[in-house]
C-alpha positions as CSV (number, residue, x, y, z in Angstrom):
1,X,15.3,32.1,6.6
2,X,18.0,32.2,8.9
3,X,19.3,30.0,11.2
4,X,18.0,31.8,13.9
5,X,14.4,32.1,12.6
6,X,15.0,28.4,11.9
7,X,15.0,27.3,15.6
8,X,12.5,30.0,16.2
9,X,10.1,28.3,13.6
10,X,10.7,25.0,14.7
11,X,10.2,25.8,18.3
12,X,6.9,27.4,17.6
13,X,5.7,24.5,15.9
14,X,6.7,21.9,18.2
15,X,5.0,23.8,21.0
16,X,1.7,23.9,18.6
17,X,1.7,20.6,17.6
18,X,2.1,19.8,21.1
19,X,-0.3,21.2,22.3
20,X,-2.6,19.8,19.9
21,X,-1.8,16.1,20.0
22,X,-2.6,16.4,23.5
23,X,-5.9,17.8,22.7
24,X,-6.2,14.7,20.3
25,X,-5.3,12.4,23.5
26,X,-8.2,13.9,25.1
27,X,-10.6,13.7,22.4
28,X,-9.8,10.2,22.4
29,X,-10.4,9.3,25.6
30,X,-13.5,11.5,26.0
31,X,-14.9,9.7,22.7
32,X,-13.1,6.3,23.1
33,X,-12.4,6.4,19.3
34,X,-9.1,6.7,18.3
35,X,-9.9,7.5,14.4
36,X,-10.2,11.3,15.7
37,X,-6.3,11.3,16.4
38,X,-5.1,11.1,12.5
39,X,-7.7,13.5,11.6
40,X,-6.6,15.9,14.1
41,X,-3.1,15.7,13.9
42,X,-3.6,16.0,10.1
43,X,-5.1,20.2,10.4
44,X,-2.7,20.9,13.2
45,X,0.0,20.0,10.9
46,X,-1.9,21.4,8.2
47,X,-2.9,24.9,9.9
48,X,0.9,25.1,11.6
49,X,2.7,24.8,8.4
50,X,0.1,27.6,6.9
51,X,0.4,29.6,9.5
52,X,4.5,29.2,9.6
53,X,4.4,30.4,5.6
54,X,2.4,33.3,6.2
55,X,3.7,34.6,8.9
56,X,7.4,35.1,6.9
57,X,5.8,37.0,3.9
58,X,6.4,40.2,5.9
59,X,10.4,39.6,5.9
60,X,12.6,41.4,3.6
61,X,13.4,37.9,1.9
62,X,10.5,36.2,1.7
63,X,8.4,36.4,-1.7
64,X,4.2,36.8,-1.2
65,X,3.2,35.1,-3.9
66,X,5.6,32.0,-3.3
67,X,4.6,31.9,0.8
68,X,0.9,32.4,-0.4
69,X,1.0,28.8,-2.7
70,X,2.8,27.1,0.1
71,X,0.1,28.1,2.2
72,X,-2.3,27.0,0.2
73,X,-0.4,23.9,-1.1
74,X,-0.2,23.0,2.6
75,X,-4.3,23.7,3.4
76,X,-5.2,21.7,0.4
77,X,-3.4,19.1,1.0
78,X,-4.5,18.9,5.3
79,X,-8.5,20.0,4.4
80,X,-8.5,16.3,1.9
81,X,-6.4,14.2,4.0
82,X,-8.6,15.3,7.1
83,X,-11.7,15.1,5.7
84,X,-11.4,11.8,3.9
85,X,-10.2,10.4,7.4
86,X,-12.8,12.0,9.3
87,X,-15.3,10.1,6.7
88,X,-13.4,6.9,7.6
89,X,-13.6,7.6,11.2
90,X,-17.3,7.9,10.9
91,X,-18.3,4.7,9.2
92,X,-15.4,2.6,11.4
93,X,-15.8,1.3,15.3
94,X,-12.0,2.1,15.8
95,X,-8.9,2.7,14.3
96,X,-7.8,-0.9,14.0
97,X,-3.6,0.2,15.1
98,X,-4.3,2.3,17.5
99,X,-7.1,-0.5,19.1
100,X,-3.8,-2.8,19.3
101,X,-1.5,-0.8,20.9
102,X,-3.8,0.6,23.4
103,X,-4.6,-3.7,23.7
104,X,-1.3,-4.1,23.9
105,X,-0.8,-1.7,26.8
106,X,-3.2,-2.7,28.7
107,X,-3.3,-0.3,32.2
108,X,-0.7,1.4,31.0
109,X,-2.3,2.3,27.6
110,X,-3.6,6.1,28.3
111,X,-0.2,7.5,29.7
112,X,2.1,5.6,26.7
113,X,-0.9,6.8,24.3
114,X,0.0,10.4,25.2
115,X,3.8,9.9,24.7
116,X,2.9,8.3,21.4
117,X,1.1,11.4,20.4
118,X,3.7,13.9,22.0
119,X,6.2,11.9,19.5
120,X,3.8,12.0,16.8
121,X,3.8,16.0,17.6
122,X,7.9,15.9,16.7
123,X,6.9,14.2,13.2
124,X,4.4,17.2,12.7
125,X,6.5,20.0,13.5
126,X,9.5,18.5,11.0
127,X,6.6,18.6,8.3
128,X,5.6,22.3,9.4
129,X,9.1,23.5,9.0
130,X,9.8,22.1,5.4
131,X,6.4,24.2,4.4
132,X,7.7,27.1,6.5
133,X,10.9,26.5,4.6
134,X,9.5,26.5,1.3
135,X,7.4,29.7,2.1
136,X,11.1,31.0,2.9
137,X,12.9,30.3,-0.5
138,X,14.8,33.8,-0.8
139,X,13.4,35.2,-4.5
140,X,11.0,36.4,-5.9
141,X,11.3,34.6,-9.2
142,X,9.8,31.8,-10.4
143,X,12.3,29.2,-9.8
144,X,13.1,26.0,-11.3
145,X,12.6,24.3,-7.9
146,X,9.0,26.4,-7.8
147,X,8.1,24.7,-10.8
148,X,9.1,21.6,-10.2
149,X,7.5,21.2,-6.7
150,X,4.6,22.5,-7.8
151,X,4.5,19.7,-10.4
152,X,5.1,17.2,-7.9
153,X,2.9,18.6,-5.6
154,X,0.1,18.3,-7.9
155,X,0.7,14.6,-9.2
156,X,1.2,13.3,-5.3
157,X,-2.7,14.8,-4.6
158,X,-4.0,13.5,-7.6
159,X,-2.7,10.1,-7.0
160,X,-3.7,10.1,-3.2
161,X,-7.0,11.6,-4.1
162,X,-7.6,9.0,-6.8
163,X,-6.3,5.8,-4.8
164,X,-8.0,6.7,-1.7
165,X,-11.4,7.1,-4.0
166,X,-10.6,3.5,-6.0
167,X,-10.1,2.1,-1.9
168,X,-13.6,3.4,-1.5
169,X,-15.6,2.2,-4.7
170,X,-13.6,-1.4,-4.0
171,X,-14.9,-1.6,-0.4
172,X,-18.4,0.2,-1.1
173,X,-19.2,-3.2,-3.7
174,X,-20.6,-6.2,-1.8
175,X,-19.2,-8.5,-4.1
176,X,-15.3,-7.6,-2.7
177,X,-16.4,-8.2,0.9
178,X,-13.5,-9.8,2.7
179,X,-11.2,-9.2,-0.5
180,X,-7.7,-7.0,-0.8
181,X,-8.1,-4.0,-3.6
182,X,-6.2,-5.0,-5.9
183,X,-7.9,-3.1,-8.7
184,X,-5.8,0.7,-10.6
185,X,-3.1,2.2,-8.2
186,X,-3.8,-0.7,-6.2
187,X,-2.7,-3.1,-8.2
188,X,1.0,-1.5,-9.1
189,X,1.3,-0.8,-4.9
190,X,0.4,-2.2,-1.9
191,X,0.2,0.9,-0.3
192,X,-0.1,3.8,-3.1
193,X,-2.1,6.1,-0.7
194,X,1.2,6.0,1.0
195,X,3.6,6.7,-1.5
196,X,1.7,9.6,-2.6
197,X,1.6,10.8,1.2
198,X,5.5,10.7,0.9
199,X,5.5,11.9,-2.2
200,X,3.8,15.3,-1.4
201,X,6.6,16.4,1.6
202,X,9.3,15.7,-1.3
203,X,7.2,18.3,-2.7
204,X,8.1,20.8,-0.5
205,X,11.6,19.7,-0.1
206,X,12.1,20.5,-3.4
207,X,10.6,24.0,-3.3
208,X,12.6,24.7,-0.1
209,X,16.4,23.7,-1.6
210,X,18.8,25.9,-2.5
211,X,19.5,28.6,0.0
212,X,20.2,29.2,3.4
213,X,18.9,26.4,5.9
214,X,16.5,24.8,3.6
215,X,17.8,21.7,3.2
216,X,16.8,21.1,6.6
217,X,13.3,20.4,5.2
218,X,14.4,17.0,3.5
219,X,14.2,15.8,6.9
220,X,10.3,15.7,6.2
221,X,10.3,13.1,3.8
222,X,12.6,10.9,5.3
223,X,10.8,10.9,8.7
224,X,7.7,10.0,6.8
225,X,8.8,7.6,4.7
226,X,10.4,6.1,7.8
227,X,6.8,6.5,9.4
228,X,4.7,5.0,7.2
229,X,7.5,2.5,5.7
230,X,8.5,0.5,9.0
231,X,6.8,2.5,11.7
232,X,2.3,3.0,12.1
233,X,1.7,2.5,8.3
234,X,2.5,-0.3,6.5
235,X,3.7,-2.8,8.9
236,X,0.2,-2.9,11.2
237,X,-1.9,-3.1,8.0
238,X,0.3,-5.7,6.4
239,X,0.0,-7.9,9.7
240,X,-3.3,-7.8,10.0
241,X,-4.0,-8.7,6.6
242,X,-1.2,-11.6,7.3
243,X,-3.9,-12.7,10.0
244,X,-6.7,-12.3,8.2
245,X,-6.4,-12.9,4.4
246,X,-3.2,-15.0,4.5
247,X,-3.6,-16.5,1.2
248,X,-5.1,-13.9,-0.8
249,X,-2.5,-12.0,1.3
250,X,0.5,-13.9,-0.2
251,X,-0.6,-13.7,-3.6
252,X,-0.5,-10.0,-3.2
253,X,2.1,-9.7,-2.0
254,X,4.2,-11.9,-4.7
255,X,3.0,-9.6,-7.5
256,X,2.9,-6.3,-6.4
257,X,5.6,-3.7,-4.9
258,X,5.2,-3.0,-1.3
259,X,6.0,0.9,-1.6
260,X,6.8,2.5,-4.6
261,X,4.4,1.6,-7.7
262,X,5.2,-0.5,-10.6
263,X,5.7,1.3,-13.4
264,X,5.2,-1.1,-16.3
């Protein structure tokens, strides 16, 4: 990929995800639940990124096969995310962060909601490029990059898969009502669902590195691990747990690492 198809890429996914985060702005106010947002911004990002990959397997650099798993990589990794948060959209009244910051803006709320989302749309189309980026790797050889993402790749979806599924049974027993899961991934991370979510756009960092403009994709993990470190992941969850299970809360928090798991 060059330069030039660079910005062209990254222009075309900004103006799709865009577009579709404003769609999710409507859905939300049509519905008055803002659990649709996450699921919808999940596919766009999900469908642009696939679309991105395929659309470079006709260039002369481009390998098939490689833009084909990045494709795929990319669709199996929005068509889980989505549907698990379209299952907890279903059995929820309202996304608890989004309910306080639409609180929190009061009048204001559906305008600053739709610049939320717009900026939301940036994060997307950086995530888009580094699959479009990986799609682009210049050979057609089975690289030790290839390899190694694909590795990664497939641990970060096992692990998200699995501690989203241990969240699940935890909550789904009666006996843990009111409780923090502390119980498998859970207990090594306050937040394992998010590491693993992090984990997967290193993924396709590493597949995209070493020629041209593909660095540029390691902007995806660090603007998600910036997202969900200090911006709408862990801090809302963390406070409201703070208000709500303060001394279970504590106790948590004393014995197990915020972000990345404990190994031993």
């Amino acid at each position: 990929m060059t330069f030039v198809s660079l910005g062209v890429n990254a222009l075309t996914a900004e103006a799709a995800l865009a577009a579709i985060m404003a769609g999710a702005w409507a859905v939300q106010r049509l519905t008055g639940q803002s659990g649709w947002i996450d699921a919808i911004w999940t596919f766009g990002v999900g469908t642009t990124g696939a679309a991105l990959a395929l659309a470079g397997i006709g260039s002369s650099e481009a390998s098939g096969w490689r833009a084909a798993g990045v494709a795929t990589a990319a669709g199996l990794w929005s068509l889980r995310l989505g549907l698990h948060i379209i299952a907890r959209t279903r059995q929820a009244p309202d996304d608890p962060r989004y309910r306080k910051l639409i609180d929190d803006w009061g009048q204001s709320s559906p305008a600053r909601l739709l610049f939320f989302l717009q900026a939301q749309a940036l994060v997307g189309a950086a995530l888009a490029l580094a699959i479009a980026l990986a799609a682009a790797a210049p050979s057609s050889e089975l690289r030790v990059q290839d390899a190694a993402g694909l590795a990664i790749f497939a641990f970060a979806l096992g692990g998200e898969s699995a501690a989203d599924a241990q969240l699940r049974r935890f909550k789904a027993d009666p006996a843990h009502r009111g409780r923090i899961c502390d119980i498998g991934l859970w207990g090594r991370s306050r937040h394992p669902n998010y590491f693993f979510e992090w984990l997967i756009w290193v993924a396709f960092a590493v597949v995209a590195t070493g020629a041209g403009p593909g660095a540029v994709a390691w902007i995806a993990p660090a603007l998600m691990y910036w997202t969900l470190r200090y911006a709408s992941g862990v801090p809302p969850i963390e406070d409201r747990m703070r208000l709500t299970r303060s001394d279970e809360f504590r106790t948590y928090q004393a014995r197990t690492p915020e972000f990345f798991p404990r190994i031993f």
